[in-house]
PLY file of the C-alpha trace (Angstrom):
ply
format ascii 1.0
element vertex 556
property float x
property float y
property float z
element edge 555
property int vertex1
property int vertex2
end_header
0.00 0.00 0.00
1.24 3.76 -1.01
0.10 7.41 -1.00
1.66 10.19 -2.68
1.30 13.42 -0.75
1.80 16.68 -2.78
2.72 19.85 -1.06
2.63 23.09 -3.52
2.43 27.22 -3.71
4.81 29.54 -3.92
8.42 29.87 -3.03
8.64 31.58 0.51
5.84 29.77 1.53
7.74 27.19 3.45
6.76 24.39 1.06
10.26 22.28 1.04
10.01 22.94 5.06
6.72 21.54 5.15
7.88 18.34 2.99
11.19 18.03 4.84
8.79 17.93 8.31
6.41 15.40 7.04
8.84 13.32 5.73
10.77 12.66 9.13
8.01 12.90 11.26
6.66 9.80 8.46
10.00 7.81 8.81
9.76 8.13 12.48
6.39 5.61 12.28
8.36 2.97 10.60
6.90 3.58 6.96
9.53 3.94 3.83
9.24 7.31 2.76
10.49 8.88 -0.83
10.80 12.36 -1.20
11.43 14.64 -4.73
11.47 18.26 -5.27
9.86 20.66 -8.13
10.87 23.80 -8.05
11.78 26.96 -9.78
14.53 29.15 -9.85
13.32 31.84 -8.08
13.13 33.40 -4.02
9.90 34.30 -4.22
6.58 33.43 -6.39
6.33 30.61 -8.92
5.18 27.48 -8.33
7.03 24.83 -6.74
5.84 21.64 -5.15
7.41 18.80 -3.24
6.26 15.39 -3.12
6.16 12.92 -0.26
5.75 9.12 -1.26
4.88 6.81 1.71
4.88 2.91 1.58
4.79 -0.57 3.27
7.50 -1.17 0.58
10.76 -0.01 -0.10
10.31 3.04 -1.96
13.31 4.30 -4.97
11.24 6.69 -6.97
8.67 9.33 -6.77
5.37 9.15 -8.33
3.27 10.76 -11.19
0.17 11.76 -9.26
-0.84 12.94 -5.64
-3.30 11.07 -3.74
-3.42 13.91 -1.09
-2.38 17.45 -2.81
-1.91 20.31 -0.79
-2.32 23.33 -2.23
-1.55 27.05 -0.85
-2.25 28.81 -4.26
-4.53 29.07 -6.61
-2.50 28.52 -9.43
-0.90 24.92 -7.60
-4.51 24.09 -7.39
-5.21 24.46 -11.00
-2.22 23.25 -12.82
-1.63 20.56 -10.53
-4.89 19.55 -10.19
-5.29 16.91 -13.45
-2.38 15.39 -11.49
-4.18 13.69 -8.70
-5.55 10.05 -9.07
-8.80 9.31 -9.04
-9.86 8.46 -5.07
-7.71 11.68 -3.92
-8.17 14.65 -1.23
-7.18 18.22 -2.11
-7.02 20.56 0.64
-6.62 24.23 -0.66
-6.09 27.59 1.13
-8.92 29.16 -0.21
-12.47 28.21 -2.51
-12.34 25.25 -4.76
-15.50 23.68 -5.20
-17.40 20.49 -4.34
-14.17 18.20 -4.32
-11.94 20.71 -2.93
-11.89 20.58 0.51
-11.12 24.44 1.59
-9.00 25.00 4.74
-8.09 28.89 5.55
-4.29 27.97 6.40
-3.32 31.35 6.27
-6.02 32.65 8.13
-5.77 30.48 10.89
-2.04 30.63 10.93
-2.60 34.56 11.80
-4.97 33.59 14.50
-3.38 31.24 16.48
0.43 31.91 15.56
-0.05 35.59 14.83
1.94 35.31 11.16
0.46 33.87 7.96
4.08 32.30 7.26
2.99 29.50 9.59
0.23 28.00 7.06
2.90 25.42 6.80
2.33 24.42 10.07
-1.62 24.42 10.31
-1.34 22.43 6.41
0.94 20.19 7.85
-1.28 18.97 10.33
-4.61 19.15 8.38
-2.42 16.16 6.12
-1.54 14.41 8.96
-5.35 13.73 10.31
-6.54 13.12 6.54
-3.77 10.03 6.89
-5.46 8.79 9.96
-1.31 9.35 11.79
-0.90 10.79 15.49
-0.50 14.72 15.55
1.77 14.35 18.28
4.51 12.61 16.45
4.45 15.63 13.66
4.57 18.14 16.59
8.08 16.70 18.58
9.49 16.33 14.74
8.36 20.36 14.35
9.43 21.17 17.24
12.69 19.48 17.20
13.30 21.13 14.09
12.79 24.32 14.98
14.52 23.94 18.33
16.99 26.87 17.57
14.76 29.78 16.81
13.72 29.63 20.49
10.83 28.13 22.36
7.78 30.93 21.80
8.61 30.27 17.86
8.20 26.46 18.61
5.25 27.13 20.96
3.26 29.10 18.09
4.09 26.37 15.45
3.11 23.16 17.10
-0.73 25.08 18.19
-0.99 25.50 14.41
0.09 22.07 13.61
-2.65 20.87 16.73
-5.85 23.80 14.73
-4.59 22.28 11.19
-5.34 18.69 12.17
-9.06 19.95 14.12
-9.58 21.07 11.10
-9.48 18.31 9.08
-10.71 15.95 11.46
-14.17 15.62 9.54
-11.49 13.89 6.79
-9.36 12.23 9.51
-8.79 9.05 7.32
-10.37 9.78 4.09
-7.29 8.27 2.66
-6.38 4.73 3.37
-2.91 4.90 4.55
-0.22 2.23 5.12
0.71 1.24 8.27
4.21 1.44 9.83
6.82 -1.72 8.94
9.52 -0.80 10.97
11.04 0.78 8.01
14.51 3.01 8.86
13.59 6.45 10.49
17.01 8.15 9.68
16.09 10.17 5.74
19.00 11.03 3.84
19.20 13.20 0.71
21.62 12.18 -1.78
23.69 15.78 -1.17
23.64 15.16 2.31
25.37 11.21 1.90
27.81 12.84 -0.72
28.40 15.49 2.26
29.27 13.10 4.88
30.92 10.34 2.94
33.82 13.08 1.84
33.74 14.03 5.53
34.28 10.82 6.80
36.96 9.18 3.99
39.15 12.41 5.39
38.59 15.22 2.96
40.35 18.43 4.35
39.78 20.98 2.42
36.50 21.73 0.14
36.08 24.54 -2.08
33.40 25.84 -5.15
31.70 28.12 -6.32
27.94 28.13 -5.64
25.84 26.49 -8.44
23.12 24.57 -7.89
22.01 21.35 -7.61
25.76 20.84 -6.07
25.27 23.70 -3.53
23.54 21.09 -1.21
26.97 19.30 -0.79
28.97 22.14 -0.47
26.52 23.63 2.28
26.53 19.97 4.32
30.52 20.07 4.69
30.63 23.13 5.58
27.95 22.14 8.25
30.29 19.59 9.12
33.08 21.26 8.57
34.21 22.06 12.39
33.66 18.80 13.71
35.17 16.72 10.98
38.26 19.43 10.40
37.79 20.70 7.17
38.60 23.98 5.79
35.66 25.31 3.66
36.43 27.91 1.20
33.79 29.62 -1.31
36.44 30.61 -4.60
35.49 33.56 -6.68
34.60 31.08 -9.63
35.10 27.67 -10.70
38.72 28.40 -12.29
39.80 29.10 -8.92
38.11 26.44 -7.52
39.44 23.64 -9.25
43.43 25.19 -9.16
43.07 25.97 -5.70
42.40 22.08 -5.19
44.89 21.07 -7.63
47.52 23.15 -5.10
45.87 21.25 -2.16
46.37 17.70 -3.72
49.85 18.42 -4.87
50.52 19.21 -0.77
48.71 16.03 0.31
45.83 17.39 1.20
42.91 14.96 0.33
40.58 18.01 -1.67
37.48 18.11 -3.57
35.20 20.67 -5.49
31.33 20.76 -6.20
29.88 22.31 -9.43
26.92 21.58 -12.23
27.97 21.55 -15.98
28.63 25.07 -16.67
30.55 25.40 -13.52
32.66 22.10 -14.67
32.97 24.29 -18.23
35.38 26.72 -16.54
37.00 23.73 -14.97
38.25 21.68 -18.42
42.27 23.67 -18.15
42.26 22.84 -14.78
41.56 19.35 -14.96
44.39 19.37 -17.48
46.63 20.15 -15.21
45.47 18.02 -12.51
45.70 15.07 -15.50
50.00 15.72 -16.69
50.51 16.27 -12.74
49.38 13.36 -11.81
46.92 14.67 -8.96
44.11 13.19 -7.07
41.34 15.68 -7.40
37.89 14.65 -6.63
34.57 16.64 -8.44
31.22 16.19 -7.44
29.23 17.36 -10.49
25.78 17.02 -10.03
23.74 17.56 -13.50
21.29 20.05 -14.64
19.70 20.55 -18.27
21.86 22.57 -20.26
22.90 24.30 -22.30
24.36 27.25 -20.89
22.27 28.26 -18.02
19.27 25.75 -19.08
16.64 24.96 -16.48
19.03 25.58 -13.29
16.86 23.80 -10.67
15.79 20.68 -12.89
17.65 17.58 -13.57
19.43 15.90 -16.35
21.82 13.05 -17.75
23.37 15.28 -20.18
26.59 15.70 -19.26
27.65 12.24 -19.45
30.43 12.59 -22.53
31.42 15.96 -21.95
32.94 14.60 -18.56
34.41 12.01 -19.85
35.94 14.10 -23.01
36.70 17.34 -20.65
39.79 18.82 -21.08
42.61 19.06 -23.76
45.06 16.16 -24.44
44.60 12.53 -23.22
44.93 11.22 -19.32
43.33 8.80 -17.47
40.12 9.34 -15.37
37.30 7.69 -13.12
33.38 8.42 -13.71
30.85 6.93 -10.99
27.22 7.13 -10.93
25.28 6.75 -8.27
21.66 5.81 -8.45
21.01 5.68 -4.62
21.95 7.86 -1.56
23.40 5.04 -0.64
25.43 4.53 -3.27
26.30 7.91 -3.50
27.48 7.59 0.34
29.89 4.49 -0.89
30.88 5.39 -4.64
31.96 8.70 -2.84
34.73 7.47 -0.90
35.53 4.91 -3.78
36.05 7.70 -6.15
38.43 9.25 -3.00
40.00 5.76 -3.14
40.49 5.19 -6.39
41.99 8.93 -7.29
44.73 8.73 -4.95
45.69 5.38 -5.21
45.90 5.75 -8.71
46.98 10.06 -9.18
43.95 10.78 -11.64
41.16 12.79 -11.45
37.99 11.22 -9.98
34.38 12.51 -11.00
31.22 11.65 -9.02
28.49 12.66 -11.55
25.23 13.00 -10.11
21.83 15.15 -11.04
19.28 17.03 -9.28
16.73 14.35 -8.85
19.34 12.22 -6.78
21.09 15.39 -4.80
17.30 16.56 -3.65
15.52 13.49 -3.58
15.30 11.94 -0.05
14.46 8.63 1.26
15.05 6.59 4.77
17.69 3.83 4.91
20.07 2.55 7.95
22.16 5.16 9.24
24.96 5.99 7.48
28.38 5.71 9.76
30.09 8.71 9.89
32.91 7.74 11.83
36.14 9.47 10.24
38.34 6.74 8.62
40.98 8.30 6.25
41.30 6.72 3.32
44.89 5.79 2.63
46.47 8.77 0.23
49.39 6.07 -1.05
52.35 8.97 0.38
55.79 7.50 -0.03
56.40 8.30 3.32
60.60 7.69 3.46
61.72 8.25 -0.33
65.17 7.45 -1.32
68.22 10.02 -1.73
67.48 9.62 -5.38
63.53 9.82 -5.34
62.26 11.08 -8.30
58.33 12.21 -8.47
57.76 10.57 -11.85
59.38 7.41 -12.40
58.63 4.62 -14.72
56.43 2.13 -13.40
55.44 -0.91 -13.98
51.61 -0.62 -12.42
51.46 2.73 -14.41
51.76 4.16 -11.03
54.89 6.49 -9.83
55.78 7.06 -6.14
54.19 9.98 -4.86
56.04 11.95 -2.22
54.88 14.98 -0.09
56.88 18.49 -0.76
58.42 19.54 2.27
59.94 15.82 3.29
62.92 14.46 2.66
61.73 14.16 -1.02
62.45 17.05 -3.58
59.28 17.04 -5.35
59.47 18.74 -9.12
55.99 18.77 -10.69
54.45 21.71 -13.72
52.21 21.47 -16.53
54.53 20.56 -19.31
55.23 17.24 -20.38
58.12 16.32 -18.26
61.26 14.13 -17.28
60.79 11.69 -14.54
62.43 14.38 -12.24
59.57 16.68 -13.18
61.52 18.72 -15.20
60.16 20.05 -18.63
61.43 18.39 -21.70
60.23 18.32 -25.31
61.87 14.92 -26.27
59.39 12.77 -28.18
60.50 9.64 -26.57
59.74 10.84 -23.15
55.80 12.20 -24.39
55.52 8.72 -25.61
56.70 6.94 -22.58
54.30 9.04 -20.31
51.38 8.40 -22.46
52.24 4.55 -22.48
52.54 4.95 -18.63
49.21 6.26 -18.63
47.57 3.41 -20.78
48.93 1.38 -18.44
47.02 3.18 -15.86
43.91 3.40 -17.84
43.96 -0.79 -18.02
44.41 -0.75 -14.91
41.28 1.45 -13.81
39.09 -1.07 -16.58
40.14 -3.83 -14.83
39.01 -2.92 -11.02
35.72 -1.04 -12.69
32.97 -1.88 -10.79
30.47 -4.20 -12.62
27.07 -3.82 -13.59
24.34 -4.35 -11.15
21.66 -6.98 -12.38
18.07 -6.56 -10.59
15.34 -8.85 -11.76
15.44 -12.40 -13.68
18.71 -13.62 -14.93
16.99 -14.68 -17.79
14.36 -11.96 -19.35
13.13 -10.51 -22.24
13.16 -7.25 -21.83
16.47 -5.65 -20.33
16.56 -1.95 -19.05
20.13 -0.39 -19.19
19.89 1.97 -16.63
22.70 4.35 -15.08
23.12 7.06 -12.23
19.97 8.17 -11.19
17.56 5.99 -13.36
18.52 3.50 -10.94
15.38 3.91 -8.66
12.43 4.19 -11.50
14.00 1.52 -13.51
14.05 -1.18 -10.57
10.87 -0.14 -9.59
9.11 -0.49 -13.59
11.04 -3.64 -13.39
8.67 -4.78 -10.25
5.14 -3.36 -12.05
6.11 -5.32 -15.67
7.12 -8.57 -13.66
4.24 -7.97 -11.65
1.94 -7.87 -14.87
3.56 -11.17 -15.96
6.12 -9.69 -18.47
9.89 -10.90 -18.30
11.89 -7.58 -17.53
15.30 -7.05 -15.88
17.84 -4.31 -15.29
21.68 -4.09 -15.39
22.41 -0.39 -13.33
26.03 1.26 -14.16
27.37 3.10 -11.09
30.88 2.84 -12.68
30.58 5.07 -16.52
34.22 5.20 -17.23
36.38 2.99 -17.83
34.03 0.21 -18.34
35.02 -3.32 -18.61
33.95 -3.93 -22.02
34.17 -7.80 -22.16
32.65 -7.74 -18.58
29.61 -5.70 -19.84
29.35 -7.84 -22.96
29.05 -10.96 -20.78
26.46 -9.45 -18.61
24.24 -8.70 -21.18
24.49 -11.97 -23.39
23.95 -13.77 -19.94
20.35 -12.38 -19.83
19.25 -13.17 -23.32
17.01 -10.73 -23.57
15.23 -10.25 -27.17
14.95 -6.83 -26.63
17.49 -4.02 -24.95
16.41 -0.59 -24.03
18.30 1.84 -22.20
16.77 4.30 -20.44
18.61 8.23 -19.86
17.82 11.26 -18.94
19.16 13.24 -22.22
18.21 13.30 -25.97
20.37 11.45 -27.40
21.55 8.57 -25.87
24.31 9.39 -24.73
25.79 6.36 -22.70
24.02 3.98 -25.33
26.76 6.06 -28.16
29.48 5.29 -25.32
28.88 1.50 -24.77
28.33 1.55 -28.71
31.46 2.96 -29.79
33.34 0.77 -26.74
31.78 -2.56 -28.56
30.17 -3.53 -25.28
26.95 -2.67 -26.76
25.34 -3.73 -30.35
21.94 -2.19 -31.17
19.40 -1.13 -28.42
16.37 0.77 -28.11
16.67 4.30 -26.47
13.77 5.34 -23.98
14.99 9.39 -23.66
13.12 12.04 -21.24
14.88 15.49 -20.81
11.82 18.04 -20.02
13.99 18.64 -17.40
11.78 16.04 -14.91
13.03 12.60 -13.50
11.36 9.53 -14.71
8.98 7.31 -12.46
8.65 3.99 -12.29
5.30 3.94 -13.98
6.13 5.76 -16.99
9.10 3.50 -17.44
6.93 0.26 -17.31
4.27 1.85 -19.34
6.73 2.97 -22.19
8.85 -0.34 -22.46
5.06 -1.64 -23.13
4.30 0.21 -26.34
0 1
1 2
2 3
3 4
4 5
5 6
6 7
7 8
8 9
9 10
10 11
11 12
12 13
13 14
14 15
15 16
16 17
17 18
18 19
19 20
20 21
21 22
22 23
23 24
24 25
25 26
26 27
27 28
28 29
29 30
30 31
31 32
32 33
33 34
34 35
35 36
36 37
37 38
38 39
39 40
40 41
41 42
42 43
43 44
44 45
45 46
46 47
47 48
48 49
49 50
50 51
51 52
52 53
53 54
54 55
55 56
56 57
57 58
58 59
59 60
60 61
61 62
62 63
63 64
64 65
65 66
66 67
67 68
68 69
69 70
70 71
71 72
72 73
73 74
74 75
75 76
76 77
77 78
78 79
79 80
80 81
81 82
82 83
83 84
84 85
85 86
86 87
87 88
88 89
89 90
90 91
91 92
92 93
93 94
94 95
95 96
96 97
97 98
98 99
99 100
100 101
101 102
102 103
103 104
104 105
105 106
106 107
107 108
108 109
109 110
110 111
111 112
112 113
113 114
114 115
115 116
116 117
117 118
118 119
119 120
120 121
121 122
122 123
123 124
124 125
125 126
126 127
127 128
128 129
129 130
130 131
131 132
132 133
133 134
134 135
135 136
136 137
137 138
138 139
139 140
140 141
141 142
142 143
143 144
144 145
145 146
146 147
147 148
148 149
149 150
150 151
151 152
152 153
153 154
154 155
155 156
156 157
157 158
158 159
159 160
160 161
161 162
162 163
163 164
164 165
165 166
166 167
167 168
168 169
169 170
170 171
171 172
172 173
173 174
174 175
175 176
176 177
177 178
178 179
179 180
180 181
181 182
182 183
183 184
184 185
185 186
186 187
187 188
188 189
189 190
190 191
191 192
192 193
193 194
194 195
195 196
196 197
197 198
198 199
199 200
200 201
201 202
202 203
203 204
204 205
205 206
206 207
207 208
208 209
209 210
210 211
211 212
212 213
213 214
214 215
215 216
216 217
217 218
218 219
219 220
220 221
221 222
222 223
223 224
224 225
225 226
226 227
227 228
228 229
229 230
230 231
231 232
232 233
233 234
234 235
235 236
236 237
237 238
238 239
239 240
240 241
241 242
242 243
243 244
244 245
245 246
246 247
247 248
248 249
249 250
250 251
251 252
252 253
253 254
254 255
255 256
256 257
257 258
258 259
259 260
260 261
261 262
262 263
263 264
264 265
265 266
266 267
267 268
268 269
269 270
270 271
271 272
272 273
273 274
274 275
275 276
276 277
277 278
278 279
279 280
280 281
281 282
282 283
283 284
284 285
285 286
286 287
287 288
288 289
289 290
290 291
291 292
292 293
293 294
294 295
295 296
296 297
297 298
298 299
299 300
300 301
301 302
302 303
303 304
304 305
305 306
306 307
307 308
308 309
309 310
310 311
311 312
312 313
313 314
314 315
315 316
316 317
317 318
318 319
319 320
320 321
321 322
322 323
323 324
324 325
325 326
326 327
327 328
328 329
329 330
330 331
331 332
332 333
333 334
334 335
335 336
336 337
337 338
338 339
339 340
340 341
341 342
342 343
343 344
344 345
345 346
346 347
347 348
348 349
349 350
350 351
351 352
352 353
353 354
354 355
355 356
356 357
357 358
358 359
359 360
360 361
361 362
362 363
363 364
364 365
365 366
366 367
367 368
368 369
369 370
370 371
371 372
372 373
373 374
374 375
375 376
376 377
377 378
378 379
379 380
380 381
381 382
382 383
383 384
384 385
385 386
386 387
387 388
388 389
389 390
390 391
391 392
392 393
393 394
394 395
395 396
396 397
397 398
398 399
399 400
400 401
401 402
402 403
403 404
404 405
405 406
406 407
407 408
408 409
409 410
410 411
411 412
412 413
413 414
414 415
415 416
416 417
417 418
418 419
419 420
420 421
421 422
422 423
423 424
424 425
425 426
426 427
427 428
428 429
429 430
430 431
431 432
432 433
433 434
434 435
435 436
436 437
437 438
438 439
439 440
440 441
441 442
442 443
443 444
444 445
445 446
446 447
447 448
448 449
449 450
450 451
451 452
452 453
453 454
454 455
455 456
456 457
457 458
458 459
459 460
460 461
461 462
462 463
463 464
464 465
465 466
466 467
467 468
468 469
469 470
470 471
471 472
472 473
473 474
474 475
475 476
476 477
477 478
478 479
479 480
480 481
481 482
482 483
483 484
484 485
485 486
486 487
487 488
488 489
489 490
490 491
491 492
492 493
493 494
494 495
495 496
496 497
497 498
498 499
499 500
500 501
501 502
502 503
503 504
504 505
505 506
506 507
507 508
508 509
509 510
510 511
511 512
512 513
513 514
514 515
515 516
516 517
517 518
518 519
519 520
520 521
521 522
522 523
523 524
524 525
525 526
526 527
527 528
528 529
529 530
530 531
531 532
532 533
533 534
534 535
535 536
536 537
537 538
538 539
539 540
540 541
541 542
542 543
543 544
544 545
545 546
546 547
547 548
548 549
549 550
550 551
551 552
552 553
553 554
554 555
């Protein structure tokens, strides 16, 4: 059993602090909860809405319609109202009609509270009585949340949150709600698992440039920043940003940046550098549609092979996906891992839909364990940074030690001097093939969920993780024969790995599924020869993909 409840008005109406209430106070009853964001790029006005998906059932995805929408405008009550299924209740700040039901939030938020910017409150209970849940449990989870604005502030809110559900108690339970499963209370956001996983695998120093969807990371270290150690800096753009790192790395410092695409445009020279000096930089680039500035609070797959083709010249680099907060919380220190124990550049590249979307899990341990940073900790009298290795692989030594550590831009002698010998450009780029073989060797491999043996198989990767799996469940569910095989790794692949996964599942027909217009990481399997011919199921409105649009389009 599932409802989807859909809170929506204006920005500055306290809608996302109205989800982000309901959606703990829900975890804290034991249900799985799923939580996505609409919303425009704007302070104030517009119309922005923020779902709340409860279950009996793990939940990975959000869902097309509300069963319960909440509406504080009357233009979220109009537009959104087609949206709702069939058996729904819509509660509206204002008059709607016969199958509106019309509570006065912000009237009674100026009555009892004495502001109108508490109709959060009173809306937030009126939802919880038409789901049949305990008041009280929303009102600790308010008041807990508001705990630092003092107690006459948290006094005010919770006697809204008590009027809003007296209000709606002629509805209490008009909506046939699951019941609690002892489902995980802690809710994590995919930002906020980036956020502590970089905390806790010993990242020291974090800097960026605002952009969003990344901002969410770069605002949970530096909420983190004083217990964990880390120096936070905000750079003056994303040049400086990605140098400034590249200087941090080159000290030891285990550094990373957050950015979207066009941020991650101004970024290509300096991930040059950090490529012929051998550095461990980590990125975080969370996608939104482009080009240029685009739709700056939606989501998108789009920048797929302009990460993986960023920058001038050729040198080795690692591209994970996550589709999970989960994943994101362990592919995070993997791509921490894997950069300095290899000197590349490692690239997280998530989207808006998984950064913002929210769901409850196991806690997430956030114990600090520093990942090792592979320091040649007592080089030799003749130590030089760059020498030849066999694993593709030279010593790395800290500047400052007993080491004298030459490093620049140029294409240099093993001392780190510059040369322009041909032989020694060669040998550096056949040190770094050996590198890349390397990386394609330990890539992680596909992730198979459903049948070993089906017809249909959905190649999903990053965030299409959640509404694949779950179309996977409604088509097996129906009786059809569908699987999917998730990428969390994009580059380097294993290409006779992949091949082998997907001749294992036979299946007579191969879509993948992405979050662009062209098929982007269908071209790159493609022109890899993992891939032969496949069917391309493409969205890029700028909105994720749900489980039920998935199912119904692999149908057709």
């Amino acid at each position: 059993m599932e409802l989807n409840v859909r809170i929506a008005g204006e920005a500055g109406q306290g809608i996302e602090t109205t989800g982000s209430v309901l959606i703990e106070a829900l975890a804290s009853l034991g249900l799985h909860v799923f939580s996505t964001q609409d919303y425009m790029s704007r302070i104030r006005g517009g119309l922005n809405w923020f779902d709340v998906r409860i279950a009996d059932t793990e939940l990975f995805a959000g869902k097309q319609k509300a069963d319960c929408l909440v509406a504080f405008t009357k233009e979220a009550l109009e537009r959104l109202r087609p949206d709702v299924s069939p058996k729904n209740v819509t509660l509206f700040d204002g008059e709607g009609g016969t199958d509106v039901v019309s509570l006065p939030f912000a009237e009674v938020a100026k009555e009892v509270g004495g502001s109108t910017i508490m109709a959060n409150a009173v809306a937030a209970g009126a939802v919880f009585a038409v789901l049949g849940y305990e008041v009280e449990i929303l009102s600790t989870h308010l008041a807990s949340a508001l705990e630092k604005k003092g107690d006459e502030v948290v006094r005010k809110n919770v006697a809204c949150v008590q009027r809003g559900a007296e209000l709606a108690a002629w509805h209490a339970g008009a909506l046939k709600a699951p019941a609690g499963v002892g489902a995980p209370a802690h809710v994590y956001s995919g930002g906020d698992a980036v956020g502590l996983a970089s905390a806790a695998a010993g990242v020291k120093f974090v800097t960026a440039y605002p952009m969003s969807p990344s901002t969410s990371v770069f605002t949970a270290l530096a909420g983190i920043a004083d217990e964990y150690g880390i120096v936070v800096e905000q750079a003056e753009d994303e040049i400086a940003a990605i140098n400034m790192i590249c200087g941090a790395a080159y000290a030891g410092v285990p550094a990373m940046t957050t950015t979207s695409g066009g941020g991650f445009a101004l970024m290509a020279e300096g991930l040059s550098l950090a490529g012929i000096m051998e550095l461990p930089v980590f990125i975080l680039l969370a996608q939104r549609p482009g080009p240029a500035t685009g739709l700056p609070t939606r989501t998108a797959q789009q920048d797929l092979k302009f990460v993986l083709y960023a920058g001038h010249g050729e040198f080795p680099r690692v591209v994970y996906a996550p589709g999970t907060p989960r994943q994101a919380y362990e592919l995070t220190r993997r791509a921490l891992e894997t950069a300095h124990a290899f000197q590349c550049p490692a690239i997280l590249l998530a989207d808006q839909f998984l950064i913002d979307s929210r769901k409850n899990m196991p806690p997430l341990d956030g114990t600090l364990r520093p990942i090792d940073r592979h320091i040649f900790e007592n080089p030799p009298a003749d130590y030089v940074r760059y020498a030849p290795s066999p694993d593709g692989v030279s010593p790395r030594a800290l500047p400052g030690s007993a080491a004298f550590v030459v490093s620049d831009s140029h294409v240099h002698t093993p001392d780190g001097h510059i040369t322009e010998e041909a032989e020694v450009a060669v040998r550096i780029q056949n040190q770094w093939g050996t590198k890349a073989r390397r990386l394609a060797d330990e890539a992680l491999l596909a992730d198979l969920y459903g049948p070993k043996n089906a017809d249909h198989l959905l190649i999903a990767w990053g965030s299409t993780y959640g509404p694949c799996r779950e179309a996977v469940d409604v088509l097996n569910a129906e009786g059809k024969s569908a699987a999917m095989l998730h990428f969390a790794q994009v580059w380097p692949i294993d290409v006779a790995a992949v091949r082998r996964a997907i001749e294992a599942v036979g299946a007579r027909k191969i879509t993948c599924v992405e979050g662009n217009a062209t098929g982007q990481f269908a071209s790159v399997l493609r022109e890899a020869g993992a891939l032969g011919e496949c069917e391309l199921m493409l969205r890029y409105d700028g909105r994720p993909f749900s489980g039920e649009e998935i199912a119904a389009r692999a149908e057709q």
